[in-house]
C-alpha positions in Angstrom: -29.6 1.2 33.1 -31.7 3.6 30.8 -34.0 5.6 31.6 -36.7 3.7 30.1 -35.8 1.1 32.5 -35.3 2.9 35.8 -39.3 4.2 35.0 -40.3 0.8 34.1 -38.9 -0.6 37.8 -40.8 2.5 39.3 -44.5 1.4 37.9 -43.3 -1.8 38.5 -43.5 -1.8 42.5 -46.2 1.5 42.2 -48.2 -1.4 40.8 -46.9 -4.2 43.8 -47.8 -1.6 46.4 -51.4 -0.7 45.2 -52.4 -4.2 44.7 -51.2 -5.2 48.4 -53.5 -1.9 49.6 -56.7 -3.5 47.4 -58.8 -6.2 48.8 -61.1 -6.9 45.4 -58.7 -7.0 42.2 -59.5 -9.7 40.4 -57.2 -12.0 38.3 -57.6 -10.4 35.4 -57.6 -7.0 36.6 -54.3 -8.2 38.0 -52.9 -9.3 34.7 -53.7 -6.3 32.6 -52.2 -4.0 35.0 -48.9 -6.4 35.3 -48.6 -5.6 31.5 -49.2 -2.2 31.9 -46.6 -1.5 33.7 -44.0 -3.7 32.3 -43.4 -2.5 28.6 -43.6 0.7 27.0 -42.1 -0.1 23.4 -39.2 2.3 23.6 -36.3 0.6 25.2 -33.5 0.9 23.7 -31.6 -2.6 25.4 -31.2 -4.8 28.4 -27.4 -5.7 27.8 -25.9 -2.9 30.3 -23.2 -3.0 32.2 -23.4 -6.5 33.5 -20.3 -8.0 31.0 -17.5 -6.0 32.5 -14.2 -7.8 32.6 -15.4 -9.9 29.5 -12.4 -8.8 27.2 -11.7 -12.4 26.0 -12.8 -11.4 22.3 -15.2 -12.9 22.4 -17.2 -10.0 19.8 -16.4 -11.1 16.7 -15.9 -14.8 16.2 -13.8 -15.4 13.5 -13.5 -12.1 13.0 -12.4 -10.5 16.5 -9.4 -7.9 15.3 -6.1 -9.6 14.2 -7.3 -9.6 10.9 -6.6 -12.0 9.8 -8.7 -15.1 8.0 -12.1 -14.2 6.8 -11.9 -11.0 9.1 -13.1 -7.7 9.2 -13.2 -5.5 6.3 -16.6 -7.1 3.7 -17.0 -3.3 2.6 -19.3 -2.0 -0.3 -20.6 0.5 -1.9 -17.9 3.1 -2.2 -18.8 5.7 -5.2 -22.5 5.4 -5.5 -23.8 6.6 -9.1 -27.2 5.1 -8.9 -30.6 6.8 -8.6 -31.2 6.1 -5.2 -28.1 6.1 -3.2 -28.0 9.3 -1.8 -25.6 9.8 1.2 -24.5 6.7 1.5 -21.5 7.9 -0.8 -19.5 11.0 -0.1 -17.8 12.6 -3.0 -15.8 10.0 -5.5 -16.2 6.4 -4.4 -16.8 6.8 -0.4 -20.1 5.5 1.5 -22.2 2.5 0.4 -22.3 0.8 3.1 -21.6 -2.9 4.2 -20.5 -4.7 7.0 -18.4 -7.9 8.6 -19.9 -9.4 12.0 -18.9 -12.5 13.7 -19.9 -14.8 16.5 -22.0 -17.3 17.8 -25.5 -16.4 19.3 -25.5 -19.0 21.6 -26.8 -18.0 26.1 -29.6 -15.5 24.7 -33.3 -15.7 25.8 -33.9 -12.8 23.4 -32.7 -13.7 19.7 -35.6 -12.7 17.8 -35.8 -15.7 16.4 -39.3 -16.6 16.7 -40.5 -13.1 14.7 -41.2 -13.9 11.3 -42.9 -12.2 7.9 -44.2 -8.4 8.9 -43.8 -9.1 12.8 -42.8 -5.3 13.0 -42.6 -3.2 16.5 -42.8 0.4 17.4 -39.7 2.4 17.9 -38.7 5.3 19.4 -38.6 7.3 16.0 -42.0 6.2 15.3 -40.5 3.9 12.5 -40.9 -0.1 12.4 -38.9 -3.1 11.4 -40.0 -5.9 9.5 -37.6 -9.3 9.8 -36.3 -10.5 6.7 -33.7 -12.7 4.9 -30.5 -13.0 2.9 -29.0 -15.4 1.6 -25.4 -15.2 3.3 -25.5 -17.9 6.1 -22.4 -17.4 8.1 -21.9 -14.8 10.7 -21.7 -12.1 7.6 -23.2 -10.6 4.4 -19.8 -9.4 2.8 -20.5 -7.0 0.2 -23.5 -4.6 0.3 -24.3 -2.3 -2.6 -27.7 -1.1 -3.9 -28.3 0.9 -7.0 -31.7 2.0 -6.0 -34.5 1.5 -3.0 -35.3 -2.0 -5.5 -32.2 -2.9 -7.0 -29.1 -4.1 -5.5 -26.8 -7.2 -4.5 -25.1 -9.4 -1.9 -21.6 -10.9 -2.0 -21.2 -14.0 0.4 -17.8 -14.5 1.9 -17.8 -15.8 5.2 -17.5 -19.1 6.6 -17.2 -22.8 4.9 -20.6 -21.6 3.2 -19.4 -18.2 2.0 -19.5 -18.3 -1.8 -21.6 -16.8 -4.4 -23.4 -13.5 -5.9 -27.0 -12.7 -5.5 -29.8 -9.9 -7.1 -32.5 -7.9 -5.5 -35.1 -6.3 -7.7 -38.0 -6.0 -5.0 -35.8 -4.2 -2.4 -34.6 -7.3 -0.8 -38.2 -9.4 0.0 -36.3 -12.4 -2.4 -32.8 -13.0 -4.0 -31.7 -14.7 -6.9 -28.2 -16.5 -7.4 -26.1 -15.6 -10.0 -24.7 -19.0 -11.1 -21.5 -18.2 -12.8 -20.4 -16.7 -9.5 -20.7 -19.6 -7.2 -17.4 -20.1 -6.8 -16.0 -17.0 -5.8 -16.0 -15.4 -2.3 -17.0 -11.8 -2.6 -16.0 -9.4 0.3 -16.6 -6.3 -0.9 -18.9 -4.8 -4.3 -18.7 -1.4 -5.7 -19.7 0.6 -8.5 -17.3 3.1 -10.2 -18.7 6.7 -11.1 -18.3 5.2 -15.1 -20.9 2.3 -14.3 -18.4 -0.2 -13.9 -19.2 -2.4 -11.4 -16.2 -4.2 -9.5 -15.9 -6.5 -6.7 -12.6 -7.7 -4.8 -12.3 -11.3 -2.8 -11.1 -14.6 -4.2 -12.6 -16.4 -7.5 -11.6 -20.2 -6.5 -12.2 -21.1 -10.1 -9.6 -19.3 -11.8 -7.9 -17.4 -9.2 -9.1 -14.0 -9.5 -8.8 -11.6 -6.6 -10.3 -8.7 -8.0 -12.8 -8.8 -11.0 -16.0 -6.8 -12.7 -19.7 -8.0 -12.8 -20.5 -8.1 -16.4 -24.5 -7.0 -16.0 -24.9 -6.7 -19.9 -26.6 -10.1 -20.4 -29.0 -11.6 -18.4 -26.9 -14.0 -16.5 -24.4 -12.2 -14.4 -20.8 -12.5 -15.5 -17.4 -12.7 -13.9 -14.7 -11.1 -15.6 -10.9 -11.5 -13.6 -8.7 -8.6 -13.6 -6.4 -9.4 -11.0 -4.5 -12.7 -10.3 -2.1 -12.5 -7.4 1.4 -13.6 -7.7 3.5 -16.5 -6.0 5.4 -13.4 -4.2 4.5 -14.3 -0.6 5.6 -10.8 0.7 3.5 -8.8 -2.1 0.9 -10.9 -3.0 -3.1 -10.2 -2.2 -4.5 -13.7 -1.9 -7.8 -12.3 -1.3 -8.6 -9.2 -1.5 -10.7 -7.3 1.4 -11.5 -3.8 0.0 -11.7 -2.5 -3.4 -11.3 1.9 -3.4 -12.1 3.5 -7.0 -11.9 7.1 -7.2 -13.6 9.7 -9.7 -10.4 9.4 -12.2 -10.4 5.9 -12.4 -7.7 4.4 -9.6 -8.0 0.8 -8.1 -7.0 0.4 -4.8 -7.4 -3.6 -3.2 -5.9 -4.6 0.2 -5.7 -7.8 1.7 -8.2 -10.0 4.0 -5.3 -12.1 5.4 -2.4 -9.8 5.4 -0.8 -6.5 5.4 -0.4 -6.4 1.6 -2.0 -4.1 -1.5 -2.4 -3.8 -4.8 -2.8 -0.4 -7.3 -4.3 -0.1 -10.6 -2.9 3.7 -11.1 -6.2 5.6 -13.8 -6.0 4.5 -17.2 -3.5 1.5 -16.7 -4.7 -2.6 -17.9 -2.6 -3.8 -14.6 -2.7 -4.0 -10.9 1.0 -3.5 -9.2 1.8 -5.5 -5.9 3.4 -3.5 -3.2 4.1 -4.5 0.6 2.9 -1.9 2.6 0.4 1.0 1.7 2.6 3.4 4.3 4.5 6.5 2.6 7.6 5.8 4.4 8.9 3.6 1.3 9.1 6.7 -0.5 12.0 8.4 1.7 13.5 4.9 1.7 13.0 4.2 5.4 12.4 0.7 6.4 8.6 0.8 6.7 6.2 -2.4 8.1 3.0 -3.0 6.5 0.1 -2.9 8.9 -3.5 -4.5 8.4 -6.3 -2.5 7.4 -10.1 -3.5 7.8 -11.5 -0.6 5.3 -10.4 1.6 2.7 -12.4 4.1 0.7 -11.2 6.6 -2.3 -11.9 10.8 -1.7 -11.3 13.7 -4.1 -9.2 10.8 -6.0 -6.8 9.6 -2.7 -7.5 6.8 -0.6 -8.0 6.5 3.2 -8.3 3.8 5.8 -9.0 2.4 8.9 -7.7 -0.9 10.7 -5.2 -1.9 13.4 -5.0 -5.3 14.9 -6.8 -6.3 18.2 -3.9 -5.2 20.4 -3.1 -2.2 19.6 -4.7 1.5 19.2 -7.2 1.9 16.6 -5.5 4.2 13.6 -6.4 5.8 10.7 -4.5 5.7 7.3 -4.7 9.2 5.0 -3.6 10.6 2.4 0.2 11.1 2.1 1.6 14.6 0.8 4.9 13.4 0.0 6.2 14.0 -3.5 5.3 11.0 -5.6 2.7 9.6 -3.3 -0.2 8.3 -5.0 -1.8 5.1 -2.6 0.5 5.9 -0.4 -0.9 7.1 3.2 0.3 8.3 6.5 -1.2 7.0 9.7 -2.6 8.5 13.1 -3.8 6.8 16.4 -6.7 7.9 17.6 -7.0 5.9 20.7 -4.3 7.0 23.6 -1.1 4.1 23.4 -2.2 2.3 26.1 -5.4 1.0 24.4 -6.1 -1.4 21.9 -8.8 -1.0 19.6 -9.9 -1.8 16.0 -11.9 0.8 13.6 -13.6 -0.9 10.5 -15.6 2.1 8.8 -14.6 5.4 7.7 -16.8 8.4 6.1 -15.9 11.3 5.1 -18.0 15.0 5.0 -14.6 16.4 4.3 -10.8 16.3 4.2 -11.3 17.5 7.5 -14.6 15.8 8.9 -15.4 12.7 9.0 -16.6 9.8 11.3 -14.7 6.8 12.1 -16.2 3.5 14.1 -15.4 0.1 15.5 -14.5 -1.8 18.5 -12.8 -0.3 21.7 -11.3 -3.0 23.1 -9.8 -1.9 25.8 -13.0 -0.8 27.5 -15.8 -2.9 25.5 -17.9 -0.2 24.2 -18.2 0.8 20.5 -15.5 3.1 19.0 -16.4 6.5 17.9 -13.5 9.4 16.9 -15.2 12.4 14.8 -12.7 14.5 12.8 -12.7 18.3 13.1 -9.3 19.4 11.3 -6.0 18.1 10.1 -6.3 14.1 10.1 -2.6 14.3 11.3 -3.3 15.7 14.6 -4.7 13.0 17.3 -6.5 16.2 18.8 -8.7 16.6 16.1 -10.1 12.8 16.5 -12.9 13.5 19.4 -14.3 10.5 21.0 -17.8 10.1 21.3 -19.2 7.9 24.0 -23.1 6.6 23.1 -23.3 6.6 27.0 -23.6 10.2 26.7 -26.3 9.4 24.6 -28.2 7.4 27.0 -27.5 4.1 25.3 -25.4 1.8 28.0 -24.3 -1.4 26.4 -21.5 -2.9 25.7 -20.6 -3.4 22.3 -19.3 -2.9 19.1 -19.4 -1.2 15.6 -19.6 -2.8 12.0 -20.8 -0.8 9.5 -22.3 2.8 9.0 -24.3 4.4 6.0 -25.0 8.0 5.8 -27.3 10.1 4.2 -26.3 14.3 4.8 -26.1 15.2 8.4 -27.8 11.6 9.4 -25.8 8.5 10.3 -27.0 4.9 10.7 -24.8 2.7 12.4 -24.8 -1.4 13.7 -23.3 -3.4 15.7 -23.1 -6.1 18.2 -23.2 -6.0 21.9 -21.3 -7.8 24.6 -21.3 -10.5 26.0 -24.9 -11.8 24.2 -24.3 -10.5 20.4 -27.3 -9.0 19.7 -27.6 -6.8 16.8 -28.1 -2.8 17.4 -28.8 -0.2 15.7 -27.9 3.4 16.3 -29.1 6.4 14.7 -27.5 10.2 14.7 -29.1 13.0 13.1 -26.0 15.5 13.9 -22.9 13.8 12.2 -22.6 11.6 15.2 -22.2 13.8 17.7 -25.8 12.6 19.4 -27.5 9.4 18.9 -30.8 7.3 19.3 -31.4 3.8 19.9 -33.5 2.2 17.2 -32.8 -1.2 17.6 -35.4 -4.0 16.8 -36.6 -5.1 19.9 -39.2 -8.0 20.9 -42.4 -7.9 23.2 -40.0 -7.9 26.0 -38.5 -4.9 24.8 -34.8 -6.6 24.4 -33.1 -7.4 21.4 -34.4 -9.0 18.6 -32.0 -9.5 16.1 -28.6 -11.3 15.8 -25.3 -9.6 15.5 -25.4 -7.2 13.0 -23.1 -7.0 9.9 -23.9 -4.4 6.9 -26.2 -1.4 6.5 -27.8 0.9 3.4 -29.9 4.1 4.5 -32.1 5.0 1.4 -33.2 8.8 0.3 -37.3 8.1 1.7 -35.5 7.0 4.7 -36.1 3.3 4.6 -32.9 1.4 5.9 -31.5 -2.2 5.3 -29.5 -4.2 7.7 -27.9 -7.4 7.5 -27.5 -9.9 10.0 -25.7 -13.0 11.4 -27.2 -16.5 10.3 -29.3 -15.1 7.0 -31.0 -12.4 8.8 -32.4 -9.0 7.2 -33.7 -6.4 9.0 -35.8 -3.5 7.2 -36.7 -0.1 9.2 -40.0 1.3 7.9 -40.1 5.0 8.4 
């Protein structure tokens, strides 16, 4: 229970045991003080502690960690070139932020769904939200990217309604379809540092699984530039990710499988491969193993994933001669816990931030990296608890502007949406979650995230949902 709370109980029986001393309060004395004494506009969640033993996976819907399906990795905005994108990119094509999120909303009293327009409410960092919309129904708004505080887009890929491509120009108050593209299923957008802007799922008309957005005319256009094969073993059916570093390399892996696909810099073709591990290059026998994000740095690629039931791991760059995609791979959780990561960002080769689900214990997942990625030691776990923030959950999507991280979620068992701010590189954080007059969540489970440069941030949520933080 947070603090917030364990003062809130306090003023609560204060307040029972000077009314039972008072022989002349009158009713509506009685109800002001009752409010009074009941809400203080800065908690930070009711959902603590009371879903222990709920490990049925029950977090993600159709999306809970095997990876497999429509799953986990709808990831955007990697290399950010445009005029307002600040820190959500690192250096190359690393940041812009999106998200995946899953799961029905059903046994809440506190959804937030009767908060419309500019219903906005106070927060602990004096900010506000204001509830919005988008126009990706399902559980998920797949690709995220933004250009600028006014500009930007939404790729829908989730659920039986996922399909289609749609604009922003007023900062996300209204979106406008782009027709040609309603029949692909877009799971991740991002723009290279040369302007072009590519996006990675699967075009159902003609069988694309990675294509650019033509923006030249005034109608949006779809151009393919990958088809997969009828290889079984090397084929990416739909692609998840899309990396582009600084010199031009494509890197795409798969929603529903373990395989990739390269576009080395200045080739016209993608190459299929079967794993993304280095091992093929001493010849050893080497698996491939689902990812849930990838992103390109100083012109390598890195990753996170792992499958429900087993440790959350990390995929980095591999120094072995030849090695271009190619990664190595470290666990950051202990063996004996099974966990899934689905965002990465990196300060450095050797810092960075890595988040998703601990499923093993319920809570969000949090490793920071101070030094060689190789070294298990040098992923420190960070518990929000030490934070003060108590609930069970877990982590989507983060966007990151300097030292400051934003970061959503969901938590357990109710799949509300939080959000989570650090102003240290993670190492502390602050719940800033929309709340309702009750002071518990408002929001449904929550998916994607951009943090602009004046400090306005954009969340999407499950079932159309858009959440805008007004600093």
């Amino acid at each position: 229970m947070t603090t917030n709370r364990w003062m809130k109980l306090g003023l609560v029986a204060f307040a029972m045991f000077w009314t039972a001393g008072c022989q002349t309060m009158t009713g509506d004395d009685g109800g002001n003080n009752g409010g009074d004494s009941s809400q203080d506009g800065s908690n930070t969640g009711d959902n603590t502690g009371d879903n222990t033993g709920d490990n049925s996976g029950d977090n993600t819907g159709d999306n809970t960690g095997d990876n497999t399906g429509d799953n986990t990795g709808d990831n955007t905005g990697d290399d950010n070139t445009g005029d307002n994108t600040g820190d959500n990119t690192g250096t190359d094509d690393q940041g812009g932020n999106t998200g995946d999120t899953p799961d029905d909303n059903t046994g809440d009293d506190n959804t937030g769904d009767d908060m419309t327009g500019d219903d906005m409410m106070d927060q602990p960092v004096s900010g506000t939200w204001t509830k919005m919309s988008q126009p990706c129904g399902g559980t998920r708004a797949n690709a995220f990217w933004f250009d600028s505080r006014m500009d930007g887009y939404v790729g829908c890929g989730d659920n039986a309604e996922g399909f289609g491509l749609f604009v922003t120009e007023d900062g996300g108050e209204t979106w406008e379809s782009q027709p040609l593209f309603n029949g692909a299923r877009i799971n991740d957008i991002r723009r290279a540092p040369s302007g072009t802007l590519y996006a990675t799922g699967t075009d159902t008309v003609d069988s694309y699984e990675v294509f650019e957005i033509d923006e030249s005319g005034p109608v949006r256009q779809l151009v393919g530039l990958y088809q997969s094969s009828l290889n079984a073993f090397s084929a990416v059916s739909q692609g998840e990710n899309i990396a582009v570093t600084e010199d031009g390399q494509l890197f795409v892996d798969s929603l529903t499988g373990v395989q990739t696909a390269y576009r080395a810099a200045g080739a016209s073709e993608f190459v299929e491969h079967e794993t993304h591990l280095d091992g093929v290059l001493t010849g050893g026998s080497t698996p491939g193993e689902q990812m849930s994000r990838v992103i390109g740095y100083n012109n390598r690629f890195w990753g996170v994933g792992s499958v429900i039931n087993r440790p959350g791991t990390v995929y980095y760059p591999s120094d072995e001669p030849g090695a271009t995609y190619h990664m190595k791979k470290v666990e950051v959780q202990p063996s004996t816990r099974d966990g899934e990561l689905h965002d990465i960002y990196l300060w450095s080769e050797t810092e960075g931030l890595v988040v998703g689900f601990d499923q093993s214990l319920r809570y969000p997942l949090i490793h920071k990296l101070s030094g060689e990625p190789g070294d298990p030691a040098n992923w420190a776990k960070i518990d929000l608890f030490n934070s003060g923030i108590e609930y069970q959950g877990g982590a989507w999507k983060m966007a990151v502007r300097g030292d400051e991280v934003v970061l959503v979620g969901q938590t357990f068992p109710n799949n509300h949406g939080f959000v989570v701010y650090s102003m240290d590189r993670g190492m502390t954080w602050t719940d800033i979650s929309p709340l309702d007059e009750d002071d518990d969540f408002a929001a449904n489970l929550m998916s994607n995230v951009w943090y602009f440069d004046d400090g306005t941030i954009l969340v999407a949520a499950e079932g159309g949902e858009m959440w805008r933080y007004n600093p």
